[in-house]
Residue frames as qw, qx, qy, qz and C-alpha x, y, z in Angstrom:
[[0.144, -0.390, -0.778, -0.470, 84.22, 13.59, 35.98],
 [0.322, -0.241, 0.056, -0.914, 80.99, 15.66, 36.88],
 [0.059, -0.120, -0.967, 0.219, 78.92, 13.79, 38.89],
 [0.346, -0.264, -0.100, -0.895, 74.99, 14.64, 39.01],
 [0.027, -0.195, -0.913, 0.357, 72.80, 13.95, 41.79],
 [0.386, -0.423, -0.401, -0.715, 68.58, 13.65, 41.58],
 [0.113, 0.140, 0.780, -0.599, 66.28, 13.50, 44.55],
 [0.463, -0.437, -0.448, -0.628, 62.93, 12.25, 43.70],
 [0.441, -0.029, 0.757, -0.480, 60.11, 11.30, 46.34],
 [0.082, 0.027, -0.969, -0.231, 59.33, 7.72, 45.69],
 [0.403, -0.438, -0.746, -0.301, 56.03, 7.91, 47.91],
 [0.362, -0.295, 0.240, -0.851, 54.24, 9.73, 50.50],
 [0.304, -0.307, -0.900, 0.050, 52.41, 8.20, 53.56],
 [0.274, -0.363, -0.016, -0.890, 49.50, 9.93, 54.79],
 [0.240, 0.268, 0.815, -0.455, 46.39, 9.70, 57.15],
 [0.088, 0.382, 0.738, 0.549, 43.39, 9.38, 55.47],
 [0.172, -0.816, -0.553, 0.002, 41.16, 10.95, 57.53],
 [0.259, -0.834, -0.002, 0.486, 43.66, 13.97, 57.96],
 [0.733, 0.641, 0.098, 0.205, 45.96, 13.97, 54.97],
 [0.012, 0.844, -0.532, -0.063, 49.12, 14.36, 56.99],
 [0.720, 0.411, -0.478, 0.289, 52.19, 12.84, 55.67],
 [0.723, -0.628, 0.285, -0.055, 53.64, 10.63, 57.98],
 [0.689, -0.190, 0.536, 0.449, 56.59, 8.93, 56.04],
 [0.417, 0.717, -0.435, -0.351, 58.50, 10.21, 52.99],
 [0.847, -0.131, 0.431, 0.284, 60.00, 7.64, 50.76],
 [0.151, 0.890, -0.347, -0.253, 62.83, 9.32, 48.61],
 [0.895, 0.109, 0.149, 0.405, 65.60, 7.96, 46.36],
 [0.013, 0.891, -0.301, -0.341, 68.65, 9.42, 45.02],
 [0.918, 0.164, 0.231, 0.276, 70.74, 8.93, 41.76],
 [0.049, -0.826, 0.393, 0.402, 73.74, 9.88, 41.01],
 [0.901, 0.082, 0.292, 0.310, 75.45, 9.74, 37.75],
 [0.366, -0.614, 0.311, 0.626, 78.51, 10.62, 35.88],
 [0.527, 0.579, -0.367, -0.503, 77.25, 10.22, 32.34],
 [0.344, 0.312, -0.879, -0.108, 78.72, 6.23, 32.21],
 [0.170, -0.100, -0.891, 0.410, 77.88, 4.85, 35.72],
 [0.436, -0.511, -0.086, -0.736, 75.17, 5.33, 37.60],
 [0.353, -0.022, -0.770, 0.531, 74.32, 4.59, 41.36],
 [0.464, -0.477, -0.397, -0.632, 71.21, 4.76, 44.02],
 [0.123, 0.008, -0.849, 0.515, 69.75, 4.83, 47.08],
 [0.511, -0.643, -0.401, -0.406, 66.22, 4.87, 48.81],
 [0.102, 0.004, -0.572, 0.814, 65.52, 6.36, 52.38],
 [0.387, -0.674, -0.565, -0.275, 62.52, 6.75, 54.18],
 [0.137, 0.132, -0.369, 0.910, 61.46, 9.46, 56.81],
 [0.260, -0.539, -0.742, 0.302, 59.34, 9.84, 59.59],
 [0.005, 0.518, 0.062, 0.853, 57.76, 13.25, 59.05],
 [0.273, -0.514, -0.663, 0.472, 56.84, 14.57, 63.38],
 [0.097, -0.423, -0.281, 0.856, 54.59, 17.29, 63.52],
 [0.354, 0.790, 0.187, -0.464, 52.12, 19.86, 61.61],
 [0.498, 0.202, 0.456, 0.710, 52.41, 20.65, 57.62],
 [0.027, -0.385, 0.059, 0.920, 51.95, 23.47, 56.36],
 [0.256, 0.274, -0.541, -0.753, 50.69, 22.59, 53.45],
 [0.831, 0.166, 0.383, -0.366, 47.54, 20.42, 52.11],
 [0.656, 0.153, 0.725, 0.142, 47.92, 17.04, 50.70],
 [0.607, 0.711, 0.356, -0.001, 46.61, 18.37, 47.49],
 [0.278, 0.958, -0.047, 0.048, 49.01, 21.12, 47.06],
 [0.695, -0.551, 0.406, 0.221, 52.15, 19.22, 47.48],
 [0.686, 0.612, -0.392, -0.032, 54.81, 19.27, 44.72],
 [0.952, 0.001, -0.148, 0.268, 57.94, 17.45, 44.80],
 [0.449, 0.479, -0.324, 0.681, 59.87, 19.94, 45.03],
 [0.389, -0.618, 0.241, -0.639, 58.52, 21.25, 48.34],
 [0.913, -0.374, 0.025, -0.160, 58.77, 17.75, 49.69],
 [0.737, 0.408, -0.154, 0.517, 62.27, 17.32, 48.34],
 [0.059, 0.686, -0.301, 0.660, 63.02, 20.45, 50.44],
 [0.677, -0.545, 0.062, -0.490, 61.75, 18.85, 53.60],
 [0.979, -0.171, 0.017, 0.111, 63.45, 15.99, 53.41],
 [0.527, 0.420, -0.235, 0.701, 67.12, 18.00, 52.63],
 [0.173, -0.690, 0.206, -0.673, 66.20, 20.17, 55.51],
 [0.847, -0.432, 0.201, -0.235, 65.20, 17.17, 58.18],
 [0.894, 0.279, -0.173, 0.304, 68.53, 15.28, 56.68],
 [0.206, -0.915, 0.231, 0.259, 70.48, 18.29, 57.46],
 [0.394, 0.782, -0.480, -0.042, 73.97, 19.01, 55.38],
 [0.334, -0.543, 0.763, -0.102, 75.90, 16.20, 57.12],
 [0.602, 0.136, 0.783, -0.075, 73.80, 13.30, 56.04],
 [0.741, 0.610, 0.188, -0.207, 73.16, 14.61, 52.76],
 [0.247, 0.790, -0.560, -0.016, 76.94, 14.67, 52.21],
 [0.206, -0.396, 0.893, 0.067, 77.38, 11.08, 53.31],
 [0.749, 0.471, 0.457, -0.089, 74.69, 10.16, 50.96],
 [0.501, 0.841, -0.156, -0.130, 76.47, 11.66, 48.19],
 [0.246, -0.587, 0.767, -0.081, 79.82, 10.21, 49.61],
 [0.595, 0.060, 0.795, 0.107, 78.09, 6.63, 49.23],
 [0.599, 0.722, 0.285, -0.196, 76.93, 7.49, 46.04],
 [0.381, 0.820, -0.403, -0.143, 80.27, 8.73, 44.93],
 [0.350, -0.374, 0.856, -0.068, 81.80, 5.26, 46.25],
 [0.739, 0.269, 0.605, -0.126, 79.39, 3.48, 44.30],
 [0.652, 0.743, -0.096, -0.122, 80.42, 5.02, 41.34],
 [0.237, -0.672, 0.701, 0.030, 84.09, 4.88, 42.06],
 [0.652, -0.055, 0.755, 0.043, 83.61, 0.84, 42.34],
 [0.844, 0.426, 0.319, 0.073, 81.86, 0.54, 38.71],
 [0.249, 0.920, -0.258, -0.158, 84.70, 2.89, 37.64],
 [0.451, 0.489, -0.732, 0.148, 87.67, 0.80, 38.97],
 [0.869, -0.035, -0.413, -0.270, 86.51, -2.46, 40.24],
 [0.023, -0.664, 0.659, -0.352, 87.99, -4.09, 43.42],
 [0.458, 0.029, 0.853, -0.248, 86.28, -6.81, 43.81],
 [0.477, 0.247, -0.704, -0.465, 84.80, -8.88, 40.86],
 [0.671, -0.076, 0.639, -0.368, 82.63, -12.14, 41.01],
 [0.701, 0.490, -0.444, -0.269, 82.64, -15.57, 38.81],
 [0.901, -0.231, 0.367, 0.027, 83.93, -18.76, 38.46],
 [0.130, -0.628, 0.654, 0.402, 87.28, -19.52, 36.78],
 [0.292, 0.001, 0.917, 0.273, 85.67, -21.98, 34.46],
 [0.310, 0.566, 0.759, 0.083, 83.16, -21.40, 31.70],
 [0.458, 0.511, 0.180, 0.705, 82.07, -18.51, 30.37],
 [0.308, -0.913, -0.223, -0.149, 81.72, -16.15, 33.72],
 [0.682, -0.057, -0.029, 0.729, 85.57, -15.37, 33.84]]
């Protein structure tokens, strides 16, 4: 199965009196068309933007936060992401009671 992964950004923290971003808050979802699975992360943004507050898109923040992740951590986000799917796929653990109707 194809798996697809989104990266939004959930929220932006800023100074007011300056309008730098000091904390990304990002999610990812991945799904395979059946399942679906998530996470949330937050990042400490250290240093100068480039860019004004106003003229932020997502996508340019989306880049920032795949670049300060680097390839390693975005591959063991996707890893948990592909383990979460995995589980609703084929179950290894299960929860209930052996009586009524939560068998």
């Amino acid at each position: 199965m194809t798996t697809t992964t989104t990266w939004h950004i959930a929220n932006l923290e800023r100074e007011t009196a300056t309008g730098k971003v000091t904390t990304i808050h990002y999610t990812v979802d991945a799904t395979d068309g059946t399942y679906q699975a998530g996470a949330y992360g937050s990042l400490a943004v250290d240093g100068e933007i480039a860019v004004p507050f106003k003229d932020l898109t997502e996508e340019i923040v989306i880049r920032w936060v795949l670049e300060a992740l680097g390839d390693e951590k975005v591959q063991e986000v996707q890893a948990a992401l592909d383990a979460q799917l995995e589980q609703q796929r084929a179950p290894k653990v299960a929860t209930g009671l052996p009586w009524g109707d939560n068998t």
